[in-house]
C-alpha positions as CSV (number, residue, x, y, z in Angstrom):
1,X,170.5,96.2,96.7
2,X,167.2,97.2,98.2
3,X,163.9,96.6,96.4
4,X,162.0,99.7,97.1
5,X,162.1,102.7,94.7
6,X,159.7,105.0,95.1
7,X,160.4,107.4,92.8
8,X,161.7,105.4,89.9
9,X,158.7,103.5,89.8
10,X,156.4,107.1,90.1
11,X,158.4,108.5,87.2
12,X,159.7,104.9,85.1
13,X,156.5,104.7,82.6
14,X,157.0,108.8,81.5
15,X,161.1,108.2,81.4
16,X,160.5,104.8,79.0
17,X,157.6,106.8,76.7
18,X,159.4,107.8,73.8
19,X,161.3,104.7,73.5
20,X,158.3,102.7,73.5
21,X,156.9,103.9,70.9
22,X,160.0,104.2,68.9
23,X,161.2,100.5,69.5
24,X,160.5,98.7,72.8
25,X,156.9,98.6,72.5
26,X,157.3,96.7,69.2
27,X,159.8,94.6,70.7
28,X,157.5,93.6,73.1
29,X,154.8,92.2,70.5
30,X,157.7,90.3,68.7
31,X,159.3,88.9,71.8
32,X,156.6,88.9,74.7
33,X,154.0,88.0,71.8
34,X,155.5,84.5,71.8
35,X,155.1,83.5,75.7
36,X,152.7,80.3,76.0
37,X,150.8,78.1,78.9
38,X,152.2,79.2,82.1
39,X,154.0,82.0,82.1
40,X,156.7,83.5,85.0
41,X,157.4,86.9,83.9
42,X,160.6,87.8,85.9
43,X,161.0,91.5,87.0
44,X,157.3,93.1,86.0
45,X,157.6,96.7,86.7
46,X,154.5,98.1,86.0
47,X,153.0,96.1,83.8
48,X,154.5,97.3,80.2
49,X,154.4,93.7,79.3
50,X,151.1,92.4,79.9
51,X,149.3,94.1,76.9
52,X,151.7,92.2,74.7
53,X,150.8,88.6,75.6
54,X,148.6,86.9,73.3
55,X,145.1,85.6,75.2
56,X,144.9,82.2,73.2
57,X,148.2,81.2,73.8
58,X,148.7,82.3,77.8
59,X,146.8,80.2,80.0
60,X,148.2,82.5,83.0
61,X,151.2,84.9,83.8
62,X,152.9,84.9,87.2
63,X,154.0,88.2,87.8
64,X,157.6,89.1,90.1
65,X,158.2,91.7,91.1
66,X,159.9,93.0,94.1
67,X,158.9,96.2,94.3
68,X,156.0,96.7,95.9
69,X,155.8,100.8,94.2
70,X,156.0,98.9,90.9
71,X,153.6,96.4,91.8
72,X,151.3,98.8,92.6
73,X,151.9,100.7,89.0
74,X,151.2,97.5,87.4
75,X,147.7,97.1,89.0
76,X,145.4,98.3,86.5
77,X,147.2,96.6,83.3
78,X,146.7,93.4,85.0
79,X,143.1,94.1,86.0
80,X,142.6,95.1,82.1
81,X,144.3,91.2,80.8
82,X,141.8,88.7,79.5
83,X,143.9,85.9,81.0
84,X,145.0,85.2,85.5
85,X,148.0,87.5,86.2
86,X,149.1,87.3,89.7
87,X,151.6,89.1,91.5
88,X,154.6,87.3,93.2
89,X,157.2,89.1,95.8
90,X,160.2,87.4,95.1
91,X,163.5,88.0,93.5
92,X,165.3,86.7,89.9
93,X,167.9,85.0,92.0
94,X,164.8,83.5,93.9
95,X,161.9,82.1,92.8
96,X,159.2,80.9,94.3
97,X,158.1,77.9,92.1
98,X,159.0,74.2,91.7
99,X,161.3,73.1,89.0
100,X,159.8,72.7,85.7
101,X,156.6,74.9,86.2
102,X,156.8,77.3,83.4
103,X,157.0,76.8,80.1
104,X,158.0,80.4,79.1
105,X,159.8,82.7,81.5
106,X,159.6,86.8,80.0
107,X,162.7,88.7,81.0
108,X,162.6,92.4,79.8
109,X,165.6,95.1,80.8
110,X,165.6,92.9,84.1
111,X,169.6,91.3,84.2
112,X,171.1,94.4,84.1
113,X,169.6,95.5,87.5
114,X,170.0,92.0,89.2
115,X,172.1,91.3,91.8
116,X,173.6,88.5,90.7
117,X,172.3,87.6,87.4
118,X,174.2,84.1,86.9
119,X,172.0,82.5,89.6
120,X,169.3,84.7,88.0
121,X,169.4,82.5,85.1
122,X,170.1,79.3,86.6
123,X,166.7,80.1,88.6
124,X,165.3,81.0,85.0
125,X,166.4,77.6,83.7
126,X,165.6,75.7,86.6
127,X,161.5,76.8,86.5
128,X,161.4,76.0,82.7
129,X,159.8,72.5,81.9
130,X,161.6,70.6,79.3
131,X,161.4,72.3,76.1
132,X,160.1,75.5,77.6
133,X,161.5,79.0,76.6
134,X,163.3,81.9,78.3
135,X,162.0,85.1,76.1
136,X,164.3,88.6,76.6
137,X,164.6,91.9,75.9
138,X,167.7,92.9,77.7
139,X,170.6,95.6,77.4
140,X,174.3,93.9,77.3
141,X,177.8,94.9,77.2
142,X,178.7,96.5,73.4
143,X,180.6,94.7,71.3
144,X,182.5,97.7,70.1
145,X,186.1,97.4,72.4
146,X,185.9,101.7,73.2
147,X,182.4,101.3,73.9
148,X,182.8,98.6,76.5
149,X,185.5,100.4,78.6
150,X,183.8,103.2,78.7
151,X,180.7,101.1,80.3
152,X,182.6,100.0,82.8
153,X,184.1,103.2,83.6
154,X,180.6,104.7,83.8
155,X,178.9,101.4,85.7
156,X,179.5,102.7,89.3
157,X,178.0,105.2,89.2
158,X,175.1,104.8,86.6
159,X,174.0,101.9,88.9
160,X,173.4,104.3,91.9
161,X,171.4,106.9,89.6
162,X,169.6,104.1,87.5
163,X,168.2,101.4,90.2
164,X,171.0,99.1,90.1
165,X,171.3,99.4,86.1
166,X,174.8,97.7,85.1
167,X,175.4,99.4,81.4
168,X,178.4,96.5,80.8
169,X,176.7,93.1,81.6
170,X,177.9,90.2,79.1
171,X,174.0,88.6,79.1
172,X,174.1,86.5,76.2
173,X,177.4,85.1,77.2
174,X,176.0,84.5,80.9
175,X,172.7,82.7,79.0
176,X,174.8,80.7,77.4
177,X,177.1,79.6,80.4
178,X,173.5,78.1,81.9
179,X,173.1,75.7,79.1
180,X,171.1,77.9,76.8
181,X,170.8,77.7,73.4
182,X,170.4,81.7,72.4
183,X,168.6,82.7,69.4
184,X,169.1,86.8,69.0
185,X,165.7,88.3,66.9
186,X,166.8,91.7,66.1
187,X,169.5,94.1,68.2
188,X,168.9,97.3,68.7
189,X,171.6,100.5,69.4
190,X,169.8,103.2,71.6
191,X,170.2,106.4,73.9
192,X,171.9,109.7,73.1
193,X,174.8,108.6,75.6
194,X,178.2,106.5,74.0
195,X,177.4,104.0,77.6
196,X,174.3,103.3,76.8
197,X,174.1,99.8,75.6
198,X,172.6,97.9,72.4
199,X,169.1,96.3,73.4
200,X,168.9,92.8,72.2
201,X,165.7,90.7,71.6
202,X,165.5,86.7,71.3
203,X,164.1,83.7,72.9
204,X,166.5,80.8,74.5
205,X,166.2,77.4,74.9
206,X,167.8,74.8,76.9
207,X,171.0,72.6,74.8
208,X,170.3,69.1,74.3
209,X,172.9,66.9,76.8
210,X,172.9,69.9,79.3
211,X,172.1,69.3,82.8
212,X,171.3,71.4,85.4
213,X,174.4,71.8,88.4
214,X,173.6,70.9,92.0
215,X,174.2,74.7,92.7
216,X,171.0,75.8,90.9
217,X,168.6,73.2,92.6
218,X,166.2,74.0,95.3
């Protein structure tokens, strides 16, 4: 999937508007709020994060983002931060940092879009120091048996209109396949359309006596 969306990113912040301010901007306080030391946000988009971080606790954010449209969209909210933020070409299923440099990696309505989201998260856990936390706010498959057939009936072609968006993606089941331990904050069901899938907020942490597969490492 290409990394180049002109038009998504020109038109993403005035499509997301009313759901910020009916959900995902609080969301973002409760979730993003909690990111420490350094941070690797994964999938930065222009910037809706980086007002949320708290300046005493960040000591810098590391921004990907593969889109250079987006990046450019995110510009000014990272000129306005009190803390470093600095911008990163690479992908989820790549990242460009040593194991064990983070200790919080911020994922927000990122998974669904990736193309392969279970090395996505082995790359999250793989950057996390010991006893460092992956934060999310991400959309996954609905519970409700109806619901999650009509998702994947639906996921072709949403993904082509929607940048890659995958409506049906089991993440809290792939978070926990890495060795995460997955505590959900609040869940919430949004969008006019029966497809659209619950949003769920939480922070993960790696199991005790898990270790990270061969596959993972770089």
């Amino acid at each position: 999937m290409g990394h180049r969306h002109r038009i998504v990113a020109a038109i993403y912040d005035q499509m997301t508007e009313a759901d910020e301010r009916a959900f995902l901007g609080q969301l973002r306080s409760e979730i993003v709020g909690l990111a420490a030391g350094t941070v690797i946000e994964v999938g930065a988009g222009t910037g809706r994060n980086l007002p949320h971080y708290q300046a005493g606790l960040v000591r810098e954010v590391k921004a990907v983002e593969p889109d250079p449209y987006m990046r450019r969209r995110a510009a000014p909210r990272a000129a306005a931060a009190s803390f470093p933020v600095e911008f990163v070409e690479g992908t989820a299923e790549d990242l460009p940092f040593p194991s064990g440099y983070a200790d919080s990696v911020v994922a927000t309505l990122v998974l669904c879009s990736v193309d392969q989201p279970q090395q996505a998260v082995r790359e999250f856990r793989r950057v996390l120091r010991p006893g460092g936390q992956l934060l999310f706010i991400e959309h996954i498959r609905s519970d409700d048996v109806w619901r999650a057939r009509l998702q994947d009936l639906v996921a072709p072609v949403w993904q082509r209109v929607a940048a890659n968006c995958h409506p049906n993606r089991p993440t809290l089941t792939v978070f926990r396949a890495a060795g995460f331990e997955v505590q959900e904050k609040r869940r919430v069901a949004v969008g006019l359309f029966p497809w659209i899938p619950p949003i769920v907020a939480g922070l993960a942490t790696v199991m005790d006596g898990m270790t990270l597969t061969t596959a993972s490492a770089h």
